[in-house]
C-alpha positions in Angstrom: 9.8 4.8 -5.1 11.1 3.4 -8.2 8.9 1.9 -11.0 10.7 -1.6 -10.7 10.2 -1.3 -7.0 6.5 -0.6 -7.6 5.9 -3.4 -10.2 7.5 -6.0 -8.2 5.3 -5.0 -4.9 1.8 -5.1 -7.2 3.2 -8.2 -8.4 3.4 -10.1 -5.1 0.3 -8.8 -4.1 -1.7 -10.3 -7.2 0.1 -13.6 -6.7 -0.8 -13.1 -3.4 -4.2 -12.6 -4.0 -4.6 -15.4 -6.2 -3.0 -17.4 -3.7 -0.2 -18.2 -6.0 3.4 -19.4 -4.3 6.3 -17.8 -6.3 7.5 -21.6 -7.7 4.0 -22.1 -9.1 3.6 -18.3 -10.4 7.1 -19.3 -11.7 6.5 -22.7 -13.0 3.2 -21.2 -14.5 5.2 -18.8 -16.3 7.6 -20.4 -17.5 10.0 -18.1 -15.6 12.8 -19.0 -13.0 11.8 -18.7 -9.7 14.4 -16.7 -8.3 13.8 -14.4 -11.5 10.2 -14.1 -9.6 12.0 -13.1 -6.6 14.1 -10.9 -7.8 10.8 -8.9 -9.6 9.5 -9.2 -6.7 12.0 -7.0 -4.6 12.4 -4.3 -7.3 15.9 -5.9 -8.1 15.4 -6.5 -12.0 14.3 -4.6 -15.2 11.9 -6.8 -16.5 11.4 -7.1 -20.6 7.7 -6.4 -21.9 7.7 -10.2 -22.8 8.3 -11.4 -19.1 5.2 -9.2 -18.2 2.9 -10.0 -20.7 3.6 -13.7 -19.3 3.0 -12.7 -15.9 0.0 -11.0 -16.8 -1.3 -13.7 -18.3 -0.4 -16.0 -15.9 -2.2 -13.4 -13.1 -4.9 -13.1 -16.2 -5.1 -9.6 -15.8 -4.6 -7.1 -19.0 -2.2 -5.1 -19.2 -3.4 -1.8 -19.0 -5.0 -3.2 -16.0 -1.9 -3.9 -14.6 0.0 -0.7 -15.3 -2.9 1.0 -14.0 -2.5 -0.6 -10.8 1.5 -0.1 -11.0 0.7 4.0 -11.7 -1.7 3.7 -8.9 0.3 2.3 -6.5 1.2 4.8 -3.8 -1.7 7.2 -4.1 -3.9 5.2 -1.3 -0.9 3.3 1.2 
């Protein structure tokens, strides 16, 4: 699996678990929803600036979220 594909599924499932729709992760971000959408389903190469938003937004670190991007895989 790609790394775009593995950042958009750890995405959702933080925004998932912090019961986030994509509009309001979107809105929150000051990102375009579709944009969201399109991380979402591994379709776009995100810049660092879009993910330090999201991050933010998810307030997790970064290195927390990479870690959980590298990790991905290893236990599904």
């Amino acid at each position: 699996m790609n790394l775009q594909r593995k950042f958009g599924i750890v995405l959702k499932e933080l925004r998932l678990e912090k019961g986030l729709s994509q509009e309001s992760l979107a809105n929150e971000s000051d990102i375009d929803r579709t944009y969201i959408s399109d991380i979402e389903k591994g379709e776009r190469n995100i810049s660092l600036k879009i993910i330090e938003r999201l991050a933010e937004t998810l307030q997790i670190s970064l290195s927390e979220l990479f870690k959980l991007i590298e990790k991905y895989g290893e236990t599904k």
